[in-house]
C-alpha positions as CSV (number, residue, x, y, z in Angstrom):
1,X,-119.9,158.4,59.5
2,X,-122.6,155.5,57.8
3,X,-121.4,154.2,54.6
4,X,-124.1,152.2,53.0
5,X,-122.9,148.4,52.5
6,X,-123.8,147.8,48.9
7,X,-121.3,150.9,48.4
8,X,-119.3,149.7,50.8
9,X,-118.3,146.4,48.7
10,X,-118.9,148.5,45.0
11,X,-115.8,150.5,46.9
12,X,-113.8,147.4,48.1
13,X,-114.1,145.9,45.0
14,X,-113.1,148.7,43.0
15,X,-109.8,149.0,45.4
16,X,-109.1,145.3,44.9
17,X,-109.3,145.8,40.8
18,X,-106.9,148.4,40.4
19,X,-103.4,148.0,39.9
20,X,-101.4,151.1,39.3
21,X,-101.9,154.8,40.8
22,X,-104.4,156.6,39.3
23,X,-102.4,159.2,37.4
24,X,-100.5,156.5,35.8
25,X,-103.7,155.8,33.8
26,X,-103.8,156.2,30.6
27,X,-107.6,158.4,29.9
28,X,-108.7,156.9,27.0
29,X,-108.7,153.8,29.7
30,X,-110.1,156.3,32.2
31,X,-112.2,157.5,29.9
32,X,-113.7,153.9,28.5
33,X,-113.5,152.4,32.5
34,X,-115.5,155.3,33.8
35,X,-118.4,155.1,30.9
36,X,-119.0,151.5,31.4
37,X,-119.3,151.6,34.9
38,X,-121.2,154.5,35.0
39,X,-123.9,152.8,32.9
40,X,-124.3,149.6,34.2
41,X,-124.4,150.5,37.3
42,X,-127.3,153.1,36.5
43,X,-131.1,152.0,36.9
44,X,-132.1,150.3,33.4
45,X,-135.2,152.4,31.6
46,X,-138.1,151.3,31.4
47,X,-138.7,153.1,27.5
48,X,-141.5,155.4,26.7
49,X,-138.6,157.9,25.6
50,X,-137.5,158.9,22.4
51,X,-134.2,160.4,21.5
52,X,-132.2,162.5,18.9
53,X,-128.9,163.6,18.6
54,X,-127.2,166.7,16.8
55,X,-124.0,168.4,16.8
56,X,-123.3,172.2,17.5
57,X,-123.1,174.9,16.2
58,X,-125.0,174.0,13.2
59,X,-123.0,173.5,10.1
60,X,-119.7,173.1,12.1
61,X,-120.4,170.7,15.0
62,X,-117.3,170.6,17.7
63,X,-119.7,169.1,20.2
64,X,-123.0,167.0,20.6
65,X,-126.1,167.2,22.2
66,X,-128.9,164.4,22.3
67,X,-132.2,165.4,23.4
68,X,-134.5,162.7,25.5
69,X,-138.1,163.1,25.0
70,X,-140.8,161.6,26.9
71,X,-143.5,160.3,24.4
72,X,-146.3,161.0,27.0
73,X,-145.0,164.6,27.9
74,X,-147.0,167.7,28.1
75,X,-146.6,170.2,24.5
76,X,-144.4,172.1,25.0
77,X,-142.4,170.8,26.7
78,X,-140.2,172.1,29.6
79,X,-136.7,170.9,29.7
80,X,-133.3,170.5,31.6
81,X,-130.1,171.6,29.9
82,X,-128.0,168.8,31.7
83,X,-123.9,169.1,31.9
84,X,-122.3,166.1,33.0
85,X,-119.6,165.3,35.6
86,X,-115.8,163.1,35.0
87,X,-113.8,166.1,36.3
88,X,-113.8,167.7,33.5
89,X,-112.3,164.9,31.5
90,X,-114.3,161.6,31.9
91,X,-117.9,161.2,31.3
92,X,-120.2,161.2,27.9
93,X,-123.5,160.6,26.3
94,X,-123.3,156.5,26.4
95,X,-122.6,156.9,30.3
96,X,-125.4,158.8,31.0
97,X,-127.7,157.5,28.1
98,X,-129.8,155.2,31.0
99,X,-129.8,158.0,33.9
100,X,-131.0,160.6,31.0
101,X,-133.7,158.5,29.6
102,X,-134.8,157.6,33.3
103,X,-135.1,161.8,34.2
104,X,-136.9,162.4,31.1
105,X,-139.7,159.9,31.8
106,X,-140.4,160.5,35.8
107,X,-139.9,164.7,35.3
108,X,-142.0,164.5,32.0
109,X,-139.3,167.1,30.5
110,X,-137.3,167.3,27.8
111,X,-133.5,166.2,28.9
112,X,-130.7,168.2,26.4
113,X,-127.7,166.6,27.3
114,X,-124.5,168.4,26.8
115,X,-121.6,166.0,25.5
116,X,-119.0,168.9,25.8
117,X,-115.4,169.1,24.7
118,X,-113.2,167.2,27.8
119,X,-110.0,168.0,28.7
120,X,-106.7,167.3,28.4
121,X,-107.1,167.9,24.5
122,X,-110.2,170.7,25.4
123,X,-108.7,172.6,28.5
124,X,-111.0,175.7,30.2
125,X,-112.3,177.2,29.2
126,X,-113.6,175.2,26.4
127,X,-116.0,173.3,28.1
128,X,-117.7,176.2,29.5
129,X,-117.8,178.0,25.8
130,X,-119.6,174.7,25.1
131,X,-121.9,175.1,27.8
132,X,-122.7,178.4,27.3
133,X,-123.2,178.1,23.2
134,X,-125.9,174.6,24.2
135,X,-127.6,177.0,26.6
136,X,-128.0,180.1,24.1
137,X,-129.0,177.4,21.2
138,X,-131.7,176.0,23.5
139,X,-132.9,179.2,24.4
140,X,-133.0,180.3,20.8
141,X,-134.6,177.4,19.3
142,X,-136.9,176.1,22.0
143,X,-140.1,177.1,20.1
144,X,-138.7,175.1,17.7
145,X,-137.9,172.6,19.2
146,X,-141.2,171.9,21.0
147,X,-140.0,173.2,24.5
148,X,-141.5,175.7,26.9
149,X,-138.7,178.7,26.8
150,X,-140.3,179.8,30.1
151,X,-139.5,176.4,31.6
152,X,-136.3,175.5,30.9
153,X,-134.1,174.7,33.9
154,X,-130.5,173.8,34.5
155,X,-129.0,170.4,35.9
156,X,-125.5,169.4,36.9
157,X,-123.3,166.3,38.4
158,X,-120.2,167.3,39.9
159,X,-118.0,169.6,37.1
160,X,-121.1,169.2,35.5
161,X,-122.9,171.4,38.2
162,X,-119.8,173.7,37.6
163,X,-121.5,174.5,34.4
164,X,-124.6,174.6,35.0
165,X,-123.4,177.4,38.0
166,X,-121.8,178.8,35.4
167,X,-124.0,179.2,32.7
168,X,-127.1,180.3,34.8
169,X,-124.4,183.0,36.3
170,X,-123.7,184.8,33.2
171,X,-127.3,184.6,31.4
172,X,-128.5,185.9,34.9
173,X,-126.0,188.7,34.5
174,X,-128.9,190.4,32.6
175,X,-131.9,189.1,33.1
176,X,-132.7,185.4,33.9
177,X,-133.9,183.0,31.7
178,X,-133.5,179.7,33.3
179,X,-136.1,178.6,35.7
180,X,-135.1,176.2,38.2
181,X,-131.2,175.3,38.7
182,X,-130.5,171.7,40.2
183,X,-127.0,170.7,41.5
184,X,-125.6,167.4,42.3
185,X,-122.4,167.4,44.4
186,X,-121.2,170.4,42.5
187,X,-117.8,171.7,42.2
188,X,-117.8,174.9,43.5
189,X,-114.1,175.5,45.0
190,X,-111.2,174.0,42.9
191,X,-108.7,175.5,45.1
192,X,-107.7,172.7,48.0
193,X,-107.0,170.4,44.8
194,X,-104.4,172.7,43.3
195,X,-102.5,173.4,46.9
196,X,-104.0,177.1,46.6
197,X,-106.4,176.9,49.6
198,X,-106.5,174.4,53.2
199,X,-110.0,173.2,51.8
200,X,-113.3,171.8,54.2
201,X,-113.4,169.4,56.7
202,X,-114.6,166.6,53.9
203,X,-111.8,167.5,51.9
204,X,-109.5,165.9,54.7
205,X,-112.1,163.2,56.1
206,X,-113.2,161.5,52.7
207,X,-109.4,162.4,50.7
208,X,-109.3,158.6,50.3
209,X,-111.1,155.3,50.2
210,X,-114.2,157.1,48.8
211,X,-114.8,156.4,45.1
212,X,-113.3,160.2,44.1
213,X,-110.3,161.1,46.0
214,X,-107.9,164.2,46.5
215,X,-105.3,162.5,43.7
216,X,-108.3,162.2,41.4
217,X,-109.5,166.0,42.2
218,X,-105.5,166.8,41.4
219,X,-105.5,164.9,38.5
220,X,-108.3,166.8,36.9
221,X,-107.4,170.1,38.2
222,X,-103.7,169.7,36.1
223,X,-105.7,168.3,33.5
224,X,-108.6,170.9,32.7
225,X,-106.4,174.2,34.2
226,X,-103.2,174.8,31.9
227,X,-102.1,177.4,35.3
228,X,-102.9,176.2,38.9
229,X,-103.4,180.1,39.6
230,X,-106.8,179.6,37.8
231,X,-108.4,177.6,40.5
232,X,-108.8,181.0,42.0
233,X,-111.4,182.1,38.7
234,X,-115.2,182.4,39.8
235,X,-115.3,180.8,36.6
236,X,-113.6,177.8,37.8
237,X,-114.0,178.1,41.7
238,X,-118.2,179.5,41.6
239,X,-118.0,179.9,45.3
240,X,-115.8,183.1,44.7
241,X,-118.1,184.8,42.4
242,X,-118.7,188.2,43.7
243,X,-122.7,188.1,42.8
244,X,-124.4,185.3,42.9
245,X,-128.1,186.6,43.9
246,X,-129.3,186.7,40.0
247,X,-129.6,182.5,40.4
248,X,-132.7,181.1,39.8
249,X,-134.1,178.9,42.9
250,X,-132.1,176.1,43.4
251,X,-132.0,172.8,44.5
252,X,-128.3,171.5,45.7
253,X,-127.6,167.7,46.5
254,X,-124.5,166.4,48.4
255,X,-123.4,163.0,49.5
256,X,-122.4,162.3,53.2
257,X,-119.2,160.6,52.6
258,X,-118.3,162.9,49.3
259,X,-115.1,164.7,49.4
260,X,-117.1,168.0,48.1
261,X,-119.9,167.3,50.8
262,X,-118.6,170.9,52.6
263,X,-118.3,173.1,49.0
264,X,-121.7,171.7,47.9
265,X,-123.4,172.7,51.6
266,X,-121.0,176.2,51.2
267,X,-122.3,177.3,47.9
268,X,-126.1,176.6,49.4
269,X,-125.1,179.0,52.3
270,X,-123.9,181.1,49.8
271,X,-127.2,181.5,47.9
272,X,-129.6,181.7,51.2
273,X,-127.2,184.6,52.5
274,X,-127.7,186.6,49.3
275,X,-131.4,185.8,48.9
276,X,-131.6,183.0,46.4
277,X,-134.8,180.6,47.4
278,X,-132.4,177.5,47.5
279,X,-133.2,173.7,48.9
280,X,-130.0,171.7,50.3
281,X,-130.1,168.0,50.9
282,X,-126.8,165.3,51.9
283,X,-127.4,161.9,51.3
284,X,-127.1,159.8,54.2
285,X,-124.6,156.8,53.4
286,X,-124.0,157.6,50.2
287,X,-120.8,158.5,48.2
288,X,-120.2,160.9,45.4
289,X,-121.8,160.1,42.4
290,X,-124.8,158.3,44.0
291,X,-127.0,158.8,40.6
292,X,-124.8,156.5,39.2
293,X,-125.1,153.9,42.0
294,X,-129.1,153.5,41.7
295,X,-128.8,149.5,40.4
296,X,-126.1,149.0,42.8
297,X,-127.8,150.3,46.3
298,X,-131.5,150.8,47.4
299,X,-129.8,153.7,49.3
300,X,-128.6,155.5,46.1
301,X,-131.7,154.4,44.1
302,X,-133.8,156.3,46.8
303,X,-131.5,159.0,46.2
304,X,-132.2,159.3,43.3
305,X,-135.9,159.0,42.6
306,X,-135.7,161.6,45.3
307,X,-133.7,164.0,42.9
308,X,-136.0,163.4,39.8
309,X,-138.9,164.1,41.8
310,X,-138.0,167.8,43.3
311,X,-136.7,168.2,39.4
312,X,-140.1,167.2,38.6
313,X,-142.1,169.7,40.9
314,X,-140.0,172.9,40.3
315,X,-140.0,172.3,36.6
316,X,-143.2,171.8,35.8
C-alpha cells in the first residue's frame, strides 16, 4: 500500500481535529463540515462558465438542479446528469459548485447537477425518485434546453454513482437513452456496512484511518435505509441486480486506499462478464474522494484531469 503524502497529512490532520466519534455528530455540522471542505479543497475555476439554477418538478420544486454551461461549448450541447456523493446524507450544490464548473469547461458539456433530497429527513428511496424525475426532465427538455438528447451521459461520486447506476438501470430497462455512464468510487454493495454480508478485502484493509471509514459507511446505511434488510435491494446494493447488460459503456474509477476499492473493481467485472464495453482505473495513492482533493495533492489533481478527460472523449 502507497498513500500519497499530501493525503497523508490532509488525513493526520483531519484525525487530530476531531473530538468526538463520528456518530455523535450532529449532520447539520456534518453536513456544513463536509461542504466546506469539499470546496476548498477542490481546484479553483478558472471561469468561462455560466450557470443557472431551477427547482423540480416545475411549479412544485422539492429539489434543485443548477446547470453549468461552458460559454465556448459546441450548440447543442452534450451534457452530464451528475449525482453527487455524502453517503446519501452529506454533500450539495455549494460543495461541488468549483469541481462542476471545472468539468463543464475541460469536457465542453453541459454539467446538470442533481442537489437531491438527503437523508435522514429524505430516506430511500427518495433520493433515487429525485434522480430518476432530473433524468426524465433532462431527457424531455433537452431540445429546450440547448443540449444534444443523443449525447447525454451519466456521472457519479460514491452514492452518487449509486444513482447514476441506478437511473441508467431503469431507463435502460427499455431502451437506452444515456450515452456514456462514468462512475467514481461507486457504491455498489451496501451490505458489509449493515452486518448483512463479510464484505471485500478493502472493506477490512482501509475500515479505518482512511478519510471514509466502516463507522461512517454504518452511519449512512442507518441513516438513508429505514430496514437494514434493504441493503439487500439491487436498488440499493446495484451489484445484485439481476441484468445489468442494458448499461451504456462505462467508465469506473476507484481509489487504492478506498474502502469500496473491491465493490467499484466488482461491479466493472460485473459489466465486462455481461457484455458491457466498460474501462476500470484505481488510483494509485489516493483515497476516496480524490476529486475533491485536486488543490490539496498533485496526485489527486492528476486524478482528476485524468477523469474529465475520458468524460471528455466518450461524450463528445
Amino acid at each position: 500500500m502507497k498513500l500519497d503524502p499530501s493525503i497523508a497529512r490532509m488525513l493526520e490532520e483531519g484525525r487530530a481535529a476531531r473530538t468526538v466519534p463520528v456518530n455523535e455528530i450532529p449532520v447539520d455540522v456534518m453536513r456544513a463540515g463536509y461542504s466546506q471542505k469539499y470546496f476548498e479543497r477542490s481546484l479553483e475555476p478558472s471561469g468561462g462558465v455560466h450557470a443557472e439554477t431551477m427547482t423540480l418538478p416545475e411549479g412544485n420544486g422539492r429539489f434543485s438542479i443548477s446547470i453549468y454551461r461552458p460559454n465556448d461549448g459546441l450548440k447543442p450541447l452534450p451534457a452530464l446528469l451528475y449525482f453527487h456523493g455524502g453517503g446519501f446524507v452529506l454533500g450539495d450544490t455549494q460543495a461541488y459548485s468549483r469541481q462542476s464548473m471545472n468539468i463543464a469547461r475541460h469536457c465542453k458539456a453541459a454539467v446538470i447537477f442533481v442537489d437531491f433530497r438527503r437523508a435522514p429527513e429524505h430516506p430511500f428511496p427518495a433520493a433515487l425518485d429525485d434522480a430518476l424525475l432530473a433524468a426524465r426532465w433532462t431527457l424531455e427538455n433537452a431540445a429546450s434546453l440547448g443540449l444534444d438528447p443523443k449525447r447525454i451521459s451519466l456521472m457519479g461520486d460514491s452514492a452518487g454513482g449509486n444513482l447514476a447506476i441506478n437511473v441508467a438501470l431503469h431507463f435502460g430497462a427499455s431502451r437506452q437513452p444515456f450515452h456514456f455512464l462514468c462512475l467514481l468510487y461507486p457504491v455498489t454493495d451496501f451490505r458489509h456496512y449493515l452486518d448483512r454480508s463479510p464484505g471485500f478485502p478493502s472493506d477490512h484493509a482501509f475500515g479505518t484511518g482512511f478519510g471514509l471509514d466502516h463507522a461512517l459507511m454504518k452511519l449512512f446505511g442507518e441513516k438513508y435505509l429505514a430496514d437494514p434488510a434493504l441493503a439487500e435491494d439491487p436498488r440499493v446494493s446495484p451489484l445484485l441486480a439481476t441484468r445489468v447488460s442494458d448499461l451504456p459503456k462505462t467508465a469506473i474509477f476507484t481509489a487504492e486506499n478506498d474502502i469500496l476499492r473491491d465493490q467499484g473493481n466488482a461491479f466493472a467485472e460485473r459489466l465486462e462478464r455481461d457484455g458491457v464495453p466498460v474501462a476500470y482505473r484505481c488510483m494509485p495513492s489516493l483515497i476516496h474522494n480524490f476529486m475533491g482533493h485536486a488543490a490539496v495533492s498533485q496526485a489527486a489533481e492528476g486524478a482528476f484531469w485524468e477523469v474529465c478527460e475520458t468524460v471528455k472523449q466518450n461524450v463528445m
